[in-house]
KETI-57585 format. One record per residue (C-alpha): residue in one letter; x, y, z. Coordinates in steps of 0.001 Angstrom, whole numbers, m for minus. Layout:
% KETI-57585
<aa A&xx X&yy Y&zz Z> .
...
//
This chain:
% KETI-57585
<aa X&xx m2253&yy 10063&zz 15453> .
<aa X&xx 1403&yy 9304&zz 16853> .
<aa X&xx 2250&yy 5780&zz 17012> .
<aa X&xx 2559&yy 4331&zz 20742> .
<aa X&xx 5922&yy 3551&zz 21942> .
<aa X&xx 7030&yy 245&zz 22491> .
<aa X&xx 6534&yy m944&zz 25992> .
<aa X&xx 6615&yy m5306&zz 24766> .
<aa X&xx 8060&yy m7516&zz 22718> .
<aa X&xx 5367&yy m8363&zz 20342> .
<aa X&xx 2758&yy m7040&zz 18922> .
<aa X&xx m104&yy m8941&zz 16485> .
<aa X&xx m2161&yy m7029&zz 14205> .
<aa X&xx m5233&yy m8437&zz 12736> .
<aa X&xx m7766&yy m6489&zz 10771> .
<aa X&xx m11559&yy m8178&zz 11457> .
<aa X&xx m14052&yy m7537&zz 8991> .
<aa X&xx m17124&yy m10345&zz 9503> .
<aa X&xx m14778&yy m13210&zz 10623> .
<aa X&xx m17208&yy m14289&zz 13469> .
<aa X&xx m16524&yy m17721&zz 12317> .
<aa X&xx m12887&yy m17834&zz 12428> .
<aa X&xx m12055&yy m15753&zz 15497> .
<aa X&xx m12940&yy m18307&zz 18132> .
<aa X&xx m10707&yy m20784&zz 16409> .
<aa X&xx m7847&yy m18456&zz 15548> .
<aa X&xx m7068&yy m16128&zz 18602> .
<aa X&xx m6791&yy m19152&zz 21160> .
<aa X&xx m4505&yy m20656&zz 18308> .
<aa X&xx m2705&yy m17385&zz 18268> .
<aa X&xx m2267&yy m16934&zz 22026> .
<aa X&xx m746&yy m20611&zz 22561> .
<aa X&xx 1828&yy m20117&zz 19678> .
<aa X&xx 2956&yy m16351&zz 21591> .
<aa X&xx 3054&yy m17677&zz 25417> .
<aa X&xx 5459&yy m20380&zz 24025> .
<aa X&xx 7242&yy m17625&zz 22941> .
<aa X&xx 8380&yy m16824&zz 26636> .
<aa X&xx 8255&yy m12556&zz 25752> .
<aa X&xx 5521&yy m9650&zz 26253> .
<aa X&xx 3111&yy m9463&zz 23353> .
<aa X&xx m700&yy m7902&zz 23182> .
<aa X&xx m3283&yy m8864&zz 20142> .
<aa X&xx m4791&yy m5979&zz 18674> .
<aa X&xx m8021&yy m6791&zz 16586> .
<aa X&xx m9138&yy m4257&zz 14441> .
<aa X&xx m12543&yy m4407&zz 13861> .
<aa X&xx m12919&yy m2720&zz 10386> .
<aa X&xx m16902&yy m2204&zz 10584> .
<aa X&xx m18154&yy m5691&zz 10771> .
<aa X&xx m21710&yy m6211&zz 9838> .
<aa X&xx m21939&yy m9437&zz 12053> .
<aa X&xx m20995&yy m10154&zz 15314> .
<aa X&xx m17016&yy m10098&zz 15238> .
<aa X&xx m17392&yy m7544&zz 17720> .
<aa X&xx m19206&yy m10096&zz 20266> .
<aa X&xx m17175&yy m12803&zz 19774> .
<aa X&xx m14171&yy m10383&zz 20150> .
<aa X&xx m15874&yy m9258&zz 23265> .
<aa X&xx m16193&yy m12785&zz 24349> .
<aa X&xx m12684&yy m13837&zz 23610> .
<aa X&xx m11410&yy m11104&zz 25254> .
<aa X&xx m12531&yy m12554&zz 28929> .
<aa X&xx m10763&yy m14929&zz 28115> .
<aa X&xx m7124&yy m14040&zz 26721> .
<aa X&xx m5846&yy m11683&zz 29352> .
<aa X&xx m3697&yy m9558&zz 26085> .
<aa X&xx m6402&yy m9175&zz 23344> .
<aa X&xx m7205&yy m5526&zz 22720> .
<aa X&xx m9662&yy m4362&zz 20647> .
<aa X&xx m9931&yy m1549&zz 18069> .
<aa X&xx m13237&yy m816&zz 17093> .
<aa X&xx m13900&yy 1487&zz 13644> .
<aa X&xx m17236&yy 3219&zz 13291> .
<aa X&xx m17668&yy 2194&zz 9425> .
<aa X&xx m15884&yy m7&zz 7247> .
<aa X&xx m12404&yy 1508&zz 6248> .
<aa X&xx m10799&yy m1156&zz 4053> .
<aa X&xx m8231&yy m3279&zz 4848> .
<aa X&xx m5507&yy m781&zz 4755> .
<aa X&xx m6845&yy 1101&zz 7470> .
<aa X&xx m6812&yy m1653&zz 9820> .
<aa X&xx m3373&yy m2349&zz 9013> .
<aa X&xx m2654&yy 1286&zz 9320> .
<aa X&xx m4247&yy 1620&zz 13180> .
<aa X&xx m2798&yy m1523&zz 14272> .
<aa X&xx 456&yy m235&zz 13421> .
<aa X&xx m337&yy 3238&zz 15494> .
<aa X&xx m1937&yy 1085&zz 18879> .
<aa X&xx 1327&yy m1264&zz 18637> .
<aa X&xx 3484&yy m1115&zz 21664> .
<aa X&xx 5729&yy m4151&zz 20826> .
<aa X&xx 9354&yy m3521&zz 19417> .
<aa X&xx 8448&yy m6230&zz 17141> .
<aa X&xx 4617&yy m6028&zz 15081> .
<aa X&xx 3422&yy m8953&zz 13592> .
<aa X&xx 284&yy m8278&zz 10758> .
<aa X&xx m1710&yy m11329&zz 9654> .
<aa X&xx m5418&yy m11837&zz 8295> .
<aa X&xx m8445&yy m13008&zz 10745> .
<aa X&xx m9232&yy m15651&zz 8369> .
<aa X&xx m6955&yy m18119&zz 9379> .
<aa X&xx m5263&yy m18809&zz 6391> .
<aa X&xx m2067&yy m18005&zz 7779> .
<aa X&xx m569&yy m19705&zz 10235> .
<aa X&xx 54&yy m18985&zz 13379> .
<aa X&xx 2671&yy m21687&zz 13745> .
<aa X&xx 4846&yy m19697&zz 11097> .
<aa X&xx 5449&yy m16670&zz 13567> .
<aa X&xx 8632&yy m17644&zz 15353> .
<aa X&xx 10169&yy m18318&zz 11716> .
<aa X&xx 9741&yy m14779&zz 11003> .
<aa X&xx 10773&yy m14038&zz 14475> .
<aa X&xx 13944&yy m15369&zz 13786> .
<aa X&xx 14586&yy m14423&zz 10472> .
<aa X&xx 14152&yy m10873&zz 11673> .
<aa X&xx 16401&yy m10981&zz 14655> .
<aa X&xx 19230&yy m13342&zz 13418> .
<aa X&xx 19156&yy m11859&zz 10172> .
<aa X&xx 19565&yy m8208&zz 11423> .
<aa X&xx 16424&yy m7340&zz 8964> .
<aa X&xx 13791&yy m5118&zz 9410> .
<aa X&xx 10846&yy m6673&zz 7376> .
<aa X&xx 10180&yy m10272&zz 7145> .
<aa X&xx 8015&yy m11198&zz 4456> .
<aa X&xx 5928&yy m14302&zz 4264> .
<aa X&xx 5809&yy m16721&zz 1256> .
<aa X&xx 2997&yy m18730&zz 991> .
<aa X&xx 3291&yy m22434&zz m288> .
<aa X&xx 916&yy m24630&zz m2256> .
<aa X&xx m1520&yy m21941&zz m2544> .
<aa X&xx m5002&yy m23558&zz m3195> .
<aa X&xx m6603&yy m20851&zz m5045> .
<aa X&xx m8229&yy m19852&zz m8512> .
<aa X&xx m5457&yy m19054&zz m11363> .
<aa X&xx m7454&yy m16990&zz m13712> .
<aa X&xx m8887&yy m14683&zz m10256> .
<aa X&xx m5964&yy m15081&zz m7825> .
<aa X&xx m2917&yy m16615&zz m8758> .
<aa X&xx m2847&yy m14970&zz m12102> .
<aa X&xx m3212&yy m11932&zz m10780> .
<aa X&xx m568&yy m12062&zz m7939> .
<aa X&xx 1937&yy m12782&zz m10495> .
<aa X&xx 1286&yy m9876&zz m12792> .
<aa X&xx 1230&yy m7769&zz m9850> .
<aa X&xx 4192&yy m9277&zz m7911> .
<aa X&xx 6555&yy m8827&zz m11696> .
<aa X&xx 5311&yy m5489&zz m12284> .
<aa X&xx 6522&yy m4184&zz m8554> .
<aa X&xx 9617&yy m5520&zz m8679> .
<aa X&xx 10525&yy m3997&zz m12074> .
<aa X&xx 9067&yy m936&zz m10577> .
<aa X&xx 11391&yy m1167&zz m7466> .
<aa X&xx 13865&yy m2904&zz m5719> .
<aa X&xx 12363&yy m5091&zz m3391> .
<aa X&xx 12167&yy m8412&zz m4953> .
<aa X&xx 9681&yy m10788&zz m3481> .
<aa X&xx 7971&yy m13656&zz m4915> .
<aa X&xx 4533&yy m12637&zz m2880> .
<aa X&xx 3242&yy m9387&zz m2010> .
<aa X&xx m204&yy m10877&zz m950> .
<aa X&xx 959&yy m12464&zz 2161> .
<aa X&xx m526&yy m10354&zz 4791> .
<aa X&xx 1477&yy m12369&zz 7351> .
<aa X&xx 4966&yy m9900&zz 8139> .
<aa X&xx 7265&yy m9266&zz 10840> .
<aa X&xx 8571&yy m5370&zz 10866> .
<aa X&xx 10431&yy m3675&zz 13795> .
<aa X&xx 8620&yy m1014&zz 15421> .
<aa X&xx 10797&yy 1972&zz 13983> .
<aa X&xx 10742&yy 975&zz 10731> .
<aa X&xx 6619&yy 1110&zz 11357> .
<aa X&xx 6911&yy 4696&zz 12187> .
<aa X&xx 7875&yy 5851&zz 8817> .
<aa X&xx 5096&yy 3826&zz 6460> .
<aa X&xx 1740&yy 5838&zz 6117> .
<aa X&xx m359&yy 3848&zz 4404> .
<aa X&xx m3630&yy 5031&zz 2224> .
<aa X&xx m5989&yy 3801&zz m372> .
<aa X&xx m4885&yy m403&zz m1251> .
<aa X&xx m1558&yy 138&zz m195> .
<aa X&xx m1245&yy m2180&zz 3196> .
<aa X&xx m377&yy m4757&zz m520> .
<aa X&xx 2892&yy m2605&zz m1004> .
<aa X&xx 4123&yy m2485&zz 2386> .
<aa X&xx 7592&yy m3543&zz 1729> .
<aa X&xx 7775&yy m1096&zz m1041> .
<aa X&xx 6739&yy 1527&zz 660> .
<aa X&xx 9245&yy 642&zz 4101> .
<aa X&xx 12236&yy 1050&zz 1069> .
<aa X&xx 11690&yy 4348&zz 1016> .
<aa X&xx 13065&yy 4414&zz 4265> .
<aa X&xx 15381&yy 1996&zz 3456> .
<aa X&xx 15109&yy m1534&zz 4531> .
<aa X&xx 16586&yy m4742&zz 4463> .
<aa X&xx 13546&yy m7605&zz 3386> .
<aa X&xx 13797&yy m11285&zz 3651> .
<aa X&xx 11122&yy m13457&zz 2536> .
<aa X&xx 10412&yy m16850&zz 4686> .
<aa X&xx 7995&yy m19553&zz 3463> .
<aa X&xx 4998&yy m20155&zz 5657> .
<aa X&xx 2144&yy m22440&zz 5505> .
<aa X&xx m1199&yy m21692&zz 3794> .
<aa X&xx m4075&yy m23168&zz 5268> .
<aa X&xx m7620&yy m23254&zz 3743> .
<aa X&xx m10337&yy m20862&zz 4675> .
<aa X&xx m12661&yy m23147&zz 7097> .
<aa X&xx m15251&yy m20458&zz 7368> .
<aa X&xx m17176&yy m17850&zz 5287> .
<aa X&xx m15549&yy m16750&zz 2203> .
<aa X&xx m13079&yy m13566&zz 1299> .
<aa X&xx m13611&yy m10537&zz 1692> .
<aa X&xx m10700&yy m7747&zz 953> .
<aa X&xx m8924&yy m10071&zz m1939> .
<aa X&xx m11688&yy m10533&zz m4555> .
<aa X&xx m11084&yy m9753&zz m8375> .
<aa X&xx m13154&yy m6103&zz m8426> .
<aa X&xx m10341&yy m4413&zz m6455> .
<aa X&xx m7791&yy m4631&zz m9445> .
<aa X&xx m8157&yy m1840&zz m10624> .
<aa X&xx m7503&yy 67&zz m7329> .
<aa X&xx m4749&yy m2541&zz m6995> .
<aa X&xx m2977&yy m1287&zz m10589> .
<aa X&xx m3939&yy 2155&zz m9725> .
<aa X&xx m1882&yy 2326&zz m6316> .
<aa X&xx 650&yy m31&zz m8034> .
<aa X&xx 1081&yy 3685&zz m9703> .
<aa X&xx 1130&yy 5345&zz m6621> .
<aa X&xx 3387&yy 3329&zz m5481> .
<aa X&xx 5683&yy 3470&zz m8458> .
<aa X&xx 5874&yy 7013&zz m8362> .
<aa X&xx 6551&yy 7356&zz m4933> .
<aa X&xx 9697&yy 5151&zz m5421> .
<aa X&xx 10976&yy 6815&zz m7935> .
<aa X&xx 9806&yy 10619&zz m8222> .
<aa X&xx 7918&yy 11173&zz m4994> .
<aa X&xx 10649&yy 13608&zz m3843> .
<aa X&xx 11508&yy 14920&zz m7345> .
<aa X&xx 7914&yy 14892&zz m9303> .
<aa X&xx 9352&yy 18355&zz m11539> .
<aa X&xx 11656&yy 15234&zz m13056> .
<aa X&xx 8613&yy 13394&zz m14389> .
<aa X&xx 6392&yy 16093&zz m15427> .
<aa X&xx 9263&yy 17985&zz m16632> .
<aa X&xx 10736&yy 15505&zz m19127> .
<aa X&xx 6879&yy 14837&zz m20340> .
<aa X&xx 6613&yy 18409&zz m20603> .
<aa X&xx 9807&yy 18983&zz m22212> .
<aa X&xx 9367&yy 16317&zz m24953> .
<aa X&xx 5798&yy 17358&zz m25612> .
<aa X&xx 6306&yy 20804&zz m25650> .
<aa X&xx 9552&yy 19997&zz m28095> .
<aa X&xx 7773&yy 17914&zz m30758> .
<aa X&xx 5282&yy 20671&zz m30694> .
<aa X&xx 7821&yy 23049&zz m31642> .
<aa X&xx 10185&yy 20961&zz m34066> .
<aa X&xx 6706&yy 20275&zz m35980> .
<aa X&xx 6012&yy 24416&zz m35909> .
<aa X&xx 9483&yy 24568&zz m37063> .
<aa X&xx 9234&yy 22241&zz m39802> .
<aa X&xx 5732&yy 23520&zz m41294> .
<aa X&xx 6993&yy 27170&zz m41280> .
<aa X&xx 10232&yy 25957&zz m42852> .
<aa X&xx 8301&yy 23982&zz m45290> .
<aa X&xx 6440&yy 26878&zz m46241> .
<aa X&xx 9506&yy 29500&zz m46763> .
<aa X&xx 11209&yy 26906&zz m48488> .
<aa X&xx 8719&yy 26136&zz m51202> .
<aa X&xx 7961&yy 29636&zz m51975> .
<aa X&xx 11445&yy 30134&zz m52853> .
<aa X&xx 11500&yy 26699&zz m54543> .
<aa X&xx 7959&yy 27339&zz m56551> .
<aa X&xx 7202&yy 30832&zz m55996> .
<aa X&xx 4480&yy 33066&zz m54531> .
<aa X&xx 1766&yy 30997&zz m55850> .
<aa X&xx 3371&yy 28263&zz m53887> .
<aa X&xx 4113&yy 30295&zz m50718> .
<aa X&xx 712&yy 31231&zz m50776> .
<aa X&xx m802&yy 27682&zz m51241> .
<aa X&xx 1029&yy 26025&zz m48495> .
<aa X&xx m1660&yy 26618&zz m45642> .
<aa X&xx m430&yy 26461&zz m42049> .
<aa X&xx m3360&yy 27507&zz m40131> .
<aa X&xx m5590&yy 25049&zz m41759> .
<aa X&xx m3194&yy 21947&zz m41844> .
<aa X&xx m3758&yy 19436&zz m39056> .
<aa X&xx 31&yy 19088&zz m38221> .
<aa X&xx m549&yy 22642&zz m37064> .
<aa X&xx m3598&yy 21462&zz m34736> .
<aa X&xx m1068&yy 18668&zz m33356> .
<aa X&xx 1545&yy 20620&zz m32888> .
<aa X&xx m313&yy 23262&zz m31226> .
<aa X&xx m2051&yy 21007&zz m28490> .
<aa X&xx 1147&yy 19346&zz m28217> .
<aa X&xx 3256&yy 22443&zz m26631> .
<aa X&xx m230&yy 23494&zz m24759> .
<aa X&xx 397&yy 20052&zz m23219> .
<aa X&xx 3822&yy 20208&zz m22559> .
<aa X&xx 3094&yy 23520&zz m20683> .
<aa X&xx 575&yy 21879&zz m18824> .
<aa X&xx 3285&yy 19075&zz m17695> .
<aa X&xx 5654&yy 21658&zz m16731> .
<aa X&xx 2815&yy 23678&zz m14485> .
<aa X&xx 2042&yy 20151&zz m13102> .
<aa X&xx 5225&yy 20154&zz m12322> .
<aa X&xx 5846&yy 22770&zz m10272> .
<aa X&xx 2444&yy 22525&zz m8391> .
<aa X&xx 3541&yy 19154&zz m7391> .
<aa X&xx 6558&yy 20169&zz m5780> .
<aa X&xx 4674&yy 22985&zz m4031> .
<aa X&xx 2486&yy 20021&zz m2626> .
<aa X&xx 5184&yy 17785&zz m2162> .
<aa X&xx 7095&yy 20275&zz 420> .
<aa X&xx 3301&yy 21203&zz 1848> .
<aa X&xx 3201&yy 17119&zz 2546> .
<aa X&xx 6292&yy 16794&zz 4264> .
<aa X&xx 5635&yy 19800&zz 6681> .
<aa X&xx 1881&yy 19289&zz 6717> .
<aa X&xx 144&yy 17484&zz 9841> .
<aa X&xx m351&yy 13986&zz 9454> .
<aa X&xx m4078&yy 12804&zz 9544> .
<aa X&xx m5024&yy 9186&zz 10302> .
<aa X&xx m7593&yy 7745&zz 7330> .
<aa X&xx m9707&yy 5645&zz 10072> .
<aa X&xx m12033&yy 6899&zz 13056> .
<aa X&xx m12077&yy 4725&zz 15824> .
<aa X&xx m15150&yy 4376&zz 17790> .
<aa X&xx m13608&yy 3051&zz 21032> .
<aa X&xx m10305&yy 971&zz 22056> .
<aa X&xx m11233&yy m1938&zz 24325> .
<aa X&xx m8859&yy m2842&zz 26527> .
<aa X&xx m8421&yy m6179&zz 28480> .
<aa X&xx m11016&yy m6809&zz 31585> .
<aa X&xx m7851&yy m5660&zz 34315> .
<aa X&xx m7977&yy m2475&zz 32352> .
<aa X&xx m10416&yy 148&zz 32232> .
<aa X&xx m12400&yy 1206&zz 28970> .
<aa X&xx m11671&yy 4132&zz 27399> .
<aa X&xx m13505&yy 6006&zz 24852> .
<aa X&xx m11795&yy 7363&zz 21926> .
<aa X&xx m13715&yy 10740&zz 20219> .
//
């Protein structure tokens, strides 16, 4: 899907998945904090398959703030993909993203605001304070995470989890996001090349229900897009350069160690004699075996190699395909509904 072009100021992103509880509390919050704002702004509320009734009290809310549209999946995506269609329904030149839980503030968006604007930047980061949160499950966590993308990249930051960010519009149009990776956002925009600040913002206590997207069972998805993510920063348009050097190195120990065994052998039957030559077993010795299934490997690499830059040109010249289906878009009551297929 092509992103919409920016017809307001600001737009607010905020992926819903069973926040019934926190909605009526949050988007009235929301809406006071943006008309003090004196600009043009719409809420987008992505409703990511909720199993309670979000939807209604979306529904609900929506007679009553004039600028809440609503996005409404026909399963549960993930997190990412609500990040991923609120970015493709923004029309403001400026799209906010926070969570429906109200943990982050509202209160903290003109901060970023400004940050963005004065600063000339085009991502705004936010920096939670005196989290209130588990170490072993959370915080612990966040911090291996947060070191290990930074020495992957450049982007330093001292919290990735934040979902509360300010990014300009045409910086949105270049991040695709897939799998986790709505956590690696800012790593992702420095492909494009970005400047980040970070801004500390408030973090408030969940009032109602309990989490749902940050629990401790998606780490490993986490550390495997933390991979992704890597490699895409480094060798996403050169992936012959990582396969290659694995395949080189593997495929040369394999053949130093050939080298040395058949060496080896020559060498002691002119040392010892025939007997000697004879002896001195190569097919049998398990230094053969190694070396063997080490230059089979390094082959391997090397065809991995190539495929991947076969698929890496397909990618960039391939049609884009959104990883969300959207049942309908909801528009606000002076607008009509329109179904989306």
């Amino acid at each position: 899907m092509h992103k919409a072009e920016p017809t307001l100021d600001i737009s607010v992103a905020i992926p819903v998945y069973n926040e019934s509880g926190s909605l009526p509390s949050l988007i009235p919050e929301l809406t006071a904090v943006l008309m003090n704002l004196d600009r043009s702004y719409e809420i987008i509320a992505i409703d990511d398959g909720s199993s309670d009734d979000s939807m209604a009290v979306l529904r609900r809310l929506q007679q009553q703030e004039p600028n809440l549209r609503i996005v409404e999946f026909r399963r549960n995506f993930g997190q990412t993909a609500g990040f991923a269609a609120g970015f493709d329904y923004a029309r403001g030149k400026i799209i906010v993203t926070l969570d429906a839980d109200g943990q982050n503030d509202p209160a903290d968006i003109p901060r970023l605001l400004k940050t963005l604007e004065e600063g000339e930047y085009d991502l705004v980061n936010g920096w939670r304070q005196n989290r209130k949160e588990p170490f072993l499950t959370r915080k612990l966590p966040s911090m291996i995470a947060n070191w290990l993308i930074a020495s992957a990249s450049d982007v330093h930051l001292h919290d990735r989890g934040c979902s509360l960010k300010a990014l300009r519009h045409d910086l949105v149009e270049h991040i695709h996001l897939y799998g986790e990776l709505h956590r690696f956002i800012p790593e992702i925009a420095s492909l494009a090349g970005v400047r980040v600040a970070e801004v500390p913002v408030n973090d408030r206590p969940r009032q109602t229900g309990k989490s749902k997207y940050g629990t401790l069972s998606r780490t490993p998805r986490v550390i495997l897009d933390l991979i992704t993510v890597s490699f895409l920063l480094s060798y996403s348009n050169r992936p012959m350069q990582l396969f290659g050097i694995v395949g080189l190195l593997s495929s040369g120990l394999g053949g130093l160690t050939l080298l040395y065994l058949a060496g080896t052998k020559i060498i002691n039957g002119l040392l010892y004699g025939e007997e000697a030559f004879r002896d001195f077993r190569i097919g049998t010795n398990p230094w053969t075996m190694l070396a063997v299934l080490l230059t089979v490997l390094g082959v391997q690499f090397l065809m991995m190699g190539l495929l991947s830059e076969i698929l890496t040109r397909t990618y960039h010249e391939a049609q884009e395909k959104p990883i969300y289906v959207v049942r309908r878009v909801l528009e606000p009551p002076q607008q009509q509904d329109r179904e989306v297929a």
